[in-house]
C-alpha positions in Angstrom: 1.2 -1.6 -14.5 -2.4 -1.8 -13.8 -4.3 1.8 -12.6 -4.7 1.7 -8.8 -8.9 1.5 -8.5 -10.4 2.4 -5.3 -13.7 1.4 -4.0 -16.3 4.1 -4.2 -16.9 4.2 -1.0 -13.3 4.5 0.1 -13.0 7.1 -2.5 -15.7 9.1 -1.0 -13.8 8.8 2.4 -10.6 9.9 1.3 -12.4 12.6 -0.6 -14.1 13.6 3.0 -10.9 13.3 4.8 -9.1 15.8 2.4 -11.1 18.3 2.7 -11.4 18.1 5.9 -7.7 18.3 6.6 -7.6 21.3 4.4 -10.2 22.9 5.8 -9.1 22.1 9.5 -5.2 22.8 8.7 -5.4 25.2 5.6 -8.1 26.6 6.5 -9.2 25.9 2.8 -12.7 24.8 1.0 -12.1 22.0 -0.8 -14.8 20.2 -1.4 -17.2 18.1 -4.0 -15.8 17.2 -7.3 -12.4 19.4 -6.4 -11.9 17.2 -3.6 -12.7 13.9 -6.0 -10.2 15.5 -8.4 -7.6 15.8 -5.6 -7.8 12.5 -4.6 -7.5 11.4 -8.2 -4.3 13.1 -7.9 -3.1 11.9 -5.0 -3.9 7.9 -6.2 -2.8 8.5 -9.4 1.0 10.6 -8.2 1.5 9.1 -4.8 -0.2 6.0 -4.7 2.3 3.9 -6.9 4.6 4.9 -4.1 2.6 3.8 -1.2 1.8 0.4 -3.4 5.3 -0.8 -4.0 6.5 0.5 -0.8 3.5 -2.3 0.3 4.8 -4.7 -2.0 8.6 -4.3 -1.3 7.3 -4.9 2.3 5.6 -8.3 1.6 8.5 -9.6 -0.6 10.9 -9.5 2.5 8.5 -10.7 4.9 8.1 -13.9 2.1 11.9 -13.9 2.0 12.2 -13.9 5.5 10.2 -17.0 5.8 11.7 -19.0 3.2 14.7 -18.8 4.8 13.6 -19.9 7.6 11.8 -22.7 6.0 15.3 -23.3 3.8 16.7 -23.5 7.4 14.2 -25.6 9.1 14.2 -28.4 5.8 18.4 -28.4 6.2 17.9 -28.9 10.1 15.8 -32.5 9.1 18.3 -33.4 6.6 19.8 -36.9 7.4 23.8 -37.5 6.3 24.6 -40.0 3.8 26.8 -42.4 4.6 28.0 -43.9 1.2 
């Protein structure tokens, strides 16, 4: 499996957001490159999770509408007399 990349900028944001939620509910400095590092972490440990839960999700929505599809092509079928 490929590495989960995040956009810089996104990176930076989740970086902001952690150390903010550890400062505000921890009461714990966490900032600059410890922060980075954390949310290296987090993608690297949790985000595989997060992904396939996402993917697992998609699948059965796609399944979901093939079936229906699979129903809606047997609805249009016409019998054969033979």
């Amino acid at each position: 499996m490929s590495r989960i990349e995040l956009s810089k900028p996104a990176h930076d944001a989740l970086a902001k957001a952690v150390s903010g939620y550890l400062k505000e509910q921890l009461d714990l400095e966490v900032e600059g490159f410890d922060a980075v590092f954390l949310v290296d972490f987090i993608v690297e440990t949790m985000g595989p999770v997060f992904y396939n839960q996402g993917l697992a999700d998609a699948q059965a929505i796609i399944k979901g509408r093939l079936e229906a599809i699979t129903d809606a092509i047997y609805e249009i079928e016409k019998p054969v007399k033979i």
